[in-house]
C-alpha positions in Angstrom: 0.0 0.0 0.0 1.2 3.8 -0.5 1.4 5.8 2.6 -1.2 8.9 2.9 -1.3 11.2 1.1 1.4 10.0 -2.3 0.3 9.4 -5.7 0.7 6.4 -7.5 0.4 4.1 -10.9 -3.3 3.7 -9.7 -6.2 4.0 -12.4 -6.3 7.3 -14.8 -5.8 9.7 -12.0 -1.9 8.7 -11.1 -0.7 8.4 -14.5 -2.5 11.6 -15.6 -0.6 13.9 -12.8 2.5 11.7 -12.9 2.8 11.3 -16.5 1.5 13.7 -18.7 3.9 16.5 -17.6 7.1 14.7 -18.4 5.7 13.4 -21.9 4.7 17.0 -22.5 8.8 18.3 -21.5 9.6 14.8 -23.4 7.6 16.4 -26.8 9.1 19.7 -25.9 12.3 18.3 -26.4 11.2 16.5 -29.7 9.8 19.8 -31.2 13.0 21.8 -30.4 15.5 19.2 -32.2 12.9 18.5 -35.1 11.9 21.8 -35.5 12.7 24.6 -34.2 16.1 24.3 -33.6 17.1 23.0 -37.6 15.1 26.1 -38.8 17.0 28.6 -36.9 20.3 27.6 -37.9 18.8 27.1 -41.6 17.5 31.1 -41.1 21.1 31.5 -39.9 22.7 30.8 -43.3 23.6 27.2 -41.6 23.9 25.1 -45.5 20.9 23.2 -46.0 22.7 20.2 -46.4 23.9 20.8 -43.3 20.3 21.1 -41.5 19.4 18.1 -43.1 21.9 15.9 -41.1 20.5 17.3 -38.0 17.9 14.8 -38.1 20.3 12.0 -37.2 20.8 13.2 -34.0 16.9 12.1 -33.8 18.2 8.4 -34.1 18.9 7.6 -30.2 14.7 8.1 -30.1 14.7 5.2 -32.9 17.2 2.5 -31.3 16.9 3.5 -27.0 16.0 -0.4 -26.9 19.9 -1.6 -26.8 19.9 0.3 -23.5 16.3 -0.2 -22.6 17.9 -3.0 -20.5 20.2 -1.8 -18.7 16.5 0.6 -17.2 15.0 -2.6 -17.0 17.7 -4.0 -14.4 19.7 -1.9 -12.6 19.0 0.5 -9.9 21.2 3.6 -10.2 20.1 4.9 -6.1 17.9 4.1 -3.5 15.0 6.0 -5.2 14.4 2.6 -7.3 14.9 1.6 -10.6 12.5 3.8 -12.4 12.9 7.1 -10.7 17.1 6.9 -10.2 16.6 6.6 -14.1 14.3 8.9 -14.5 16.1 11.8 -12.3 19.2 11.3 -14.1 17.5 11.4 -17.6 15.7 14.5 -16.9 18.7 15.9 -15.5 20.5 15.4 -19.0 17.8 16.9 -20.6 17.7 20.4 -18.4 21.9 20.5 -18.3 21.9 20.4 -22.4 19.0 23.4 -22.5 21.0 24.7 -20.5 23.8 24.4 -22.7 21.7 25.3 -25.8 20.9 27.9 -24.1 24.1 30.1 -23.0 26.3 28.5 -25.4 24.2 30.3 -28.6 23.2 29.4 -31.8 27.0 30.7 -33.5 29.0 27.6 -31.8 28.0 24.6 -34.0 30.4 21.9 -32.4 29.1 22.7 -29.1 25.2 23.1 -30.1 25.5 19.5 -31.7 27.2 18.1 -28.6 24.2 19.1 -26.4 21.3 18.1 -28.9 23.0 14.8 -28.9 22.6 14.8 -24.9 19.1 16.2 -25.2 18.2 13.3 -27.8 19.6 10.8 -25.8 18.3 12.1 -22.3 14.8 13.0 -23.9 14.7 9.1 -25.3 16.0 7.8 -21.9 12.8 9.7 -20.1 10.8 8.0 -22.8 11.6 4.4 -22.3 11.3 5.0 -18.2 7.9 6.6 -18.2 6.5 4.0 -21.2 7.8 1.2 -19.0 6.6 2.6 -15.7 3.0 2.6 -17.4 3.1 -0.7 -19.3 4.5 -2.4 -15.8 1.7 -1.0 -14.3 -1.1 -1.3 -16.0 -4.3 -3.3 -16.0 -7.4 -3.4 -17.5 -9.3 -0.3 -19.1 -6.1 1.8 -17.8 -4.4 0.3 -21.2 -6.5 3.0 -23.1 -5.6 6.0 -20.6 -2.2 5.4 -20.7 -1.7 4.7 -24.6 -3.5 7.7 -24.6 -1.8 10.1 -22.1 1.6 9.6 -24.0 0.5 10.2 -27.1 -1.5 13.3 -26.4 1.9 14.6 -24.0 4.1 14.3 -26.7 2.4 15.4 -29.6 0.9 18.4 -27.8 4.5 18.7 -26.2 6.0 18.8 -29.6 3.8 21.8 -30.6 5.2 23.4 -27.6 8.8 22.8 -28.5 8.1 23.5 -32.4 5.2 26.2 -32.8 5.5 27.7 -29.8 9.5 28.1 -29.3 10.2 29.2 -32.2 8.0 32.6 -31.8 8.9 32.4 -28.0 13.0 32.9 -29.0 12.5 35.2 -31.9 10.5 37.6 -29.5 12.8 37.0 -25.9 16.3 35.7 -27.5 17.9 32.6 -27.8 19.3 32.7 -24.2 15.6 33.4 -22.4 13.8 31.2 -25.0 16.4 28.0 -24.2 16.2 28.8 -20.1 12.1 29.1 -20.7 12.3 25.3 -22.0 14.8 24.3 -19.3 12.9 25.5 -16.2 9.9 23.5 -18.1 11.1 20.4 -18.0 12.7 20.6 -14.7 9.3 21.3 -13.2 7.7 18.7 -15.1 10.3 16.4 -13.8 8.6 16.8 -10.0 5.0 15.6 -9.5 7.2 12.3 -10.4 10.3 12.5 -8.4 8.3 13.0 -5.2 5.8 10.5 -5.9 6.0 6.8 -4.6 5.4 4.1 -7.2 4.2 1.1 -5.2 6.4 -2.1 -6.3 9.7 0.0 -6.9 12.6 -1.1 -5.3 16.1 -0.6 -5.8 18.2 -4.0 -6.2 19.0 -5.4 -10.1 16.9 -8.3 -11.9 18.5 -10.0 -13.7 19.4 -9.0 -17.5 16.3 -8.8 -19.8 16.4 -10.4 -23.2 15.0 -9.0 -26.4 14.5 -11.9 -27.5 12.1 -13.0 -25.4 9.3 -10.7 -26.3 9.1 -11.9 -29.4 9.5 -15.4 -28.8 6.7 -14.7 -25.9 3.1 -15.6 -27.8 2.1 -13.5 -30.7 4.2 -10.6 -29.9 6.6 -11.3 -33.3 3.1 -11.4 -35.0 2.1 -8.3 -33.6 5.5 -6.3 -33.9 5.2 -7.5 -38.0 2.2 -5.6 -38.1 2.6 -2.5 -35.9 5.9 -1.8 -38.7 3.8 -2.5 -41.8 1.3 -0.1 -40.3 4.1 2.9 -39.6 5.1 2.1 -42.6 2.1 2.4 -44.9 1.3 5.2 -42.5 4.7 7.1 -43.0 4.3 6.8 -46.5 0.3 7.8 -46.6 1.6 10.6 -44.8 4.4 12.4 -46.1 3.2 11.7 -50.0 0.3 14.7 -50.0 3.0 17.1 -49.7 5.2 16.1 -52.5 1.9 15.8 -54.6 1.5 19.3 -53.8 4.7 20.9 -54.3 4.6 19.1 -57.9 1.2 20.6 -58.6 2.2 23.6 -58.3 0.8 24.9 -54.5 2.5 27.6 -53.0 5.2 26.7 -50.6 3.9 29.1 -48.1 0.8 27.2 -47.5 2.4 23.8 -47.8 4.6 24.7 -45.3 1.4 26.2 -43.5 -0.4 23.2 -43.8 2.0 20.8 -42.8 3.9 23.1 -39.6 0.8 23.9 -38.4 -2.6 22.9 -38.9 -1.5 18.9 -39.2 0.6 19.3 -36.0 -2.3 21.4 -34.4 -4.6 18.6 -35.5 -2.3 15.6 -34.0 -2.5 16.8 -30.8 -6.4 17.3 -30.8 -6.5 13.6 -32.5 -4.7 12.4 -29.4 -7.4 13.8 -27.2 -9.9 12.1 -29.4 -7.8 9.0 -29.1 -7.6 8.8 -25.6 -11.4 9.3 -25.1 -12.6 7.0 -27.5 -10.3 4.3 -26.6 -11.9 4.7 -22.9 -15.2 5.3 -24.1 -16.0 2.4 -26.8 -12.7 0.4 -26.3 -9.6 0.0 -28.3 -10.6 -2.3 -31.3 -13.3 0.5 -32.0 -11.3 3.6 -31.3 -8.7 1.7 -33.9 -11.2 0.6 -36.4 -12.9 4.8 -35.6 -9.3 6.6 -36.6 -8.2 3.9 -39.9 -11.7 4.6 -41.6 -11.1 8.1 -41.3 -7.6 7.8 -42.5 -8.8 6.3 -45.1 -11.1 9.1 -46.3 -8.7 11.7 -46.0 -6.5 9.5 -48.1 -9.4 8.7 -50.5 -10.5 12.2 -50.8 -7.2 13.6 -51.2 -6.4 11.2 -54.5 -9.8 12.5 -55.5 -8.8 15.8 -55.4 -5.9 15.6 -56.6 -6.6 13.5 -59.8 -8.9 16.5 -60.8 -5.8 18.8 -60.7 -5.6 20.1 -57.4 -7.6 23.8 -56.5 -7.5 25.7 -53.2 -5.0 24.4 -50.8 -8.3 24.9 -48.3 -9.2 21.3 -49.5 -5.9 19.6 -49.3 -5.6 21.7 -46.2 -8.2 20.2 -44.0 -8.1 16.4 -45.5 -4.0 16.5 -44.6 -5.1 18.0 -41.1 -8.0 15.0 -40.9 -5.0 12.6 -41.8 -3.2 13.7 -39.2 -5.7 13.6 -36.9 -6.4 10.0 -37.7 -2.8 9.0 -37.1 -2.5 10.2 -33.8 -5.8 8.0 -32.7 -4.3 5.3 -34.7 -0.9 5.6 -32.5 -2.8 6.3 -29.8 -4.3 2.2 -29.8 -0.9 1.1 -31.3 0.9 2.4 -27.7 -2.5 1.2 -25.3 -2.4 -2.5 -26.7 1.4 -2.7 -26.7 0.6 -2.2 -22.8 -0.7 -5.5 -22.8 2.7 -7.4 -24.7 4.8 -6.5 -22.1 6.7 -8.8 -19.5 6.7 -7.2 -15.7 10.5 -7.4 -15.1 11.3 -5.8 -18.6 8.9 -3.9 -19.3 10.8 -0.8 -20.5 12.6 -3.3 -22.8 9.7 -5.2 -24.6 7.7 -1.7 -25.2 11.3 -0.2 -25.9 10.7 -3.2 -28.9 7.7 -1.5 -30.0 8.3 2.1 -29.9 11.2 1.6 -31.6 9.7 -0.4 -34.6 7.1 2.2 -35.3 9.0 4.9 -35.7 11.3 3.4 -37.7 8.5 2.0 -40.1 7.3 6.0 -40.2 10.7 7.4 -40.8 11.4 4.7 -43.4 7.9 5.3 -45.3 8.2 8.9 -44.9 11.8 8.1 -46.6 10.3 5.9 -49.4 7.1 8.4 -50.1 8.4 9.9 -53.2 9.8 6.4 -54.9 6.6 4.9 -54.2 5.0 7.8 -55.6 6.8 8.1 -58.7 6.2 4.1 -59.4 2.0 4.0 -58.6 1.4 8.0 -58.8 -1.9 8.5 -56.9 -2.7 5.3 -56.4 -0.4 5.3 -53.4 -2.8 7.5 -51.5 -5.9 4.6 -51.3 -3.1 2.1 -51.5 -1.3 3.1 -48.3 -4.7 3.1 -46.6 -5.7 0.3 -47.4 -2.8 -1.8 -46.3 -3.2 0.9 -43.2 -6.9 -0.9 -42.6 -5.9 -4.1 -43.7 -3.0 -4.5 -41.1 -5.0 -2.7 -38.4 -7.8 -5.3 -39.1 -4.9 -8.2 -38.5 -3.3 -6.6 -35.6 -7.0 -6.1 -33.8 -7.5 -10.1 -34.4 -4.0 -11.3 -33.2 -4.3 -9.4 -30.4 -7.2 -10.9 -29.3 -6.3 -14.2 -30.2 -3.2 -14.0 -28.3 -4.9 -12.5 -25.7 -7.2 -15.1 -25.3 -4.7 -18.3 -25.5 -2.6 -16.7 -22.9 -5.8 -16.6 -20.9 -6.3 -20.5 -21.4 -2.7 -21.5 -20.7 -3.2 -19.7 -17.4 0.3 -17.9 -18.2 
């Protein structure tokens, strides 16, 4: 039992408080390294070629499973494994805003050596708090939780994007930078002072990645959450190089796609959360995949008839995106249920990591696709979108329901 008075990993109300604040410094940090931070040193006179390799310091978000184990079993202090971890990831993160912060946009080596830190910190606080919530979750609380880190981090990222970007061109680099530092430190506190019943602070032994998918239906399942991303990465990012080669200005693309789709994402999170609570997860999936598919099926419509307005395209791409997060929403609340209890951060580490690997690589592969189907990849991508979705609902349950049997 907790003692009076502390907040745990109980129902919606624990992870909500504990939870949502750090995914929202964790999205923060997302947005600055995505966003804002590439496009300031591109208005800068930084080469774009140079921007462009920004994005691999992104990677340590795509591959924090080979040290997802090392979460998993050791205990860095007393405080137990998940908040020692936790305390010094969120540490990282607030030293290398710090760093961005007084060190300036002019010195390059520097500023890359402390995005690399805030990647790596920011993806560190990510596996902790995803298997903190998988480890403790039961029942309904899947949807909630799915739900709450979606919603932090997408709404986060608008923070660390949208919102950063005007914040440093109207108070400075040096205010904008401390601004996002003293954010994620308090962020960091509902959870450091909170007790999380069933921590403790000696090792397990070493988890194996292996095991998850040997463990029933998870290799299944993890085949079908990539070819989802995937198709979804690709369904994505096409739209906008339709548009460019139409002939739309690059004003409203760039609208479009840095602002209303992001805008709509984090609202499509909300909608994801409540409706996996509300009418359950295979519904809320089945809810956000048909309405991928008519933005997808509306925009190849349009499109085919030689494009228009951008108001159109506009508000189909910001429906896509909406869609998608409700679709990662489910994605993140049934991986809850693959997990193992003593690697927990590991196995969902496994998942995490697949998906956005599957997006990055379709968003990668959007314009050869295109070129080879032209607008057929639009209905094409959704459909192998609702087709997969379809699988991944029915294995789940399947699995589900022979581990139930078996009594494992």
């Amino acid at each position: 039992m907790s003692d009076a008075g502390t907040i745990i990993f109980d129902g919606w109300r624990g992870p909500l408080i504990l939870a949502l604040p750090p995914y929202l410094a964790f999205g923060c940090s997302l947005g600055l390294l995505q966003v804002a931070i590439p496009s300031i040193l591109q208005r800068q006179g930084l080469p774009v070629e140079s921007v462009s390799l920004v994005a691999l310091l992104l990677l340590p978000l795509c591959l924090s499973v080979f040290w997802a184990p090392a979460v998993d079993r050791f205990a860095l202090t007393r405080w137990g494994r998940r908040k020692s971890w936790f305390a010094l990831a969120q540490t990282m993160v607030v030293a290398s805003l710090l760093v961005l912060a007084f060190s300036g946009p002019d010195r390059l080596s520097v500023l890359l050596a402390a995005m690399l830190c805030l990647s790596v910190g920011a993806a560190t606080m990510d596996v902790i708090l995803d298997g903190t919530l998988a480890e403790t979750a039961a029942g309904k609380t899947q949807a909630i939780r799915g739900g709450i880190k979606v919603t932090g981090m997408l709404t986060g990222t608008v923070l660390g994007s949208l919102v950063m970007i005007h914040l440093i061109e109207a108070a400075g680099w040096v205010s904008g930078f401390a601004v996002a530092a003293l954010f994620s430190a308090l962020a960091a506190l509902p959870l450091v002072f909170a007790r999380i019943d069933g921590e403790a602070a000696e090792a397990r032994r070493v988890p194996s990645v292996l095991s998850f998918i040997r463990r029933s239906g998870n290799g299944l399942r993890l085949v079908l959450v990539v070819v989802v991303g995937l198709a979804l990465g690709i369904g994505l990012s096409a739209p906008r190089l339709v548009m460019i080669e139409q002939g739309y200005a690059l004003t409203a693309i760039g609208w479009i796609f840095g602002t209303a789709a992001p805008l709509a994402g984090a609202l499509g999170a909300v909608g994801g959360l409540v409706l996996g609570d509300r009418i359950g997860l295979p519904r809320a999936f089945g809810a956000s995949v048909l309405l991928f598919v008519l933005s997808a099926s509306s925009l190849a419509w349009h499109f085919a008839g030689g494009g228009g307005a951008a108001l159109f395209p506009a508000a189909a791409i910001a429906l896509a995106s909406f869609a998608y997060a409700g679709i990662y929403c489910v994605v993140c609340s049934l991986a809850m249920g693959w997990v193992a209890t003593n690697q927990s951060a590991t196995d969902y580490a496994m998942v995490q990591n697949g998906w956005l690997l599957a997006i990055v690589a379709g968003s990668a592969l959007s314009g050869t696709v295109l070129a080879q189907t032209g607008l057929l990849v639009l209905p094409a991508s959704a459909t192998v979108v609702a087709a997969a979705a379809v699988a991944l609902v029915l294995v789940d349950a399947s699995s589900a329901a022979r581990i139930a049997r078996s009594g494992v």
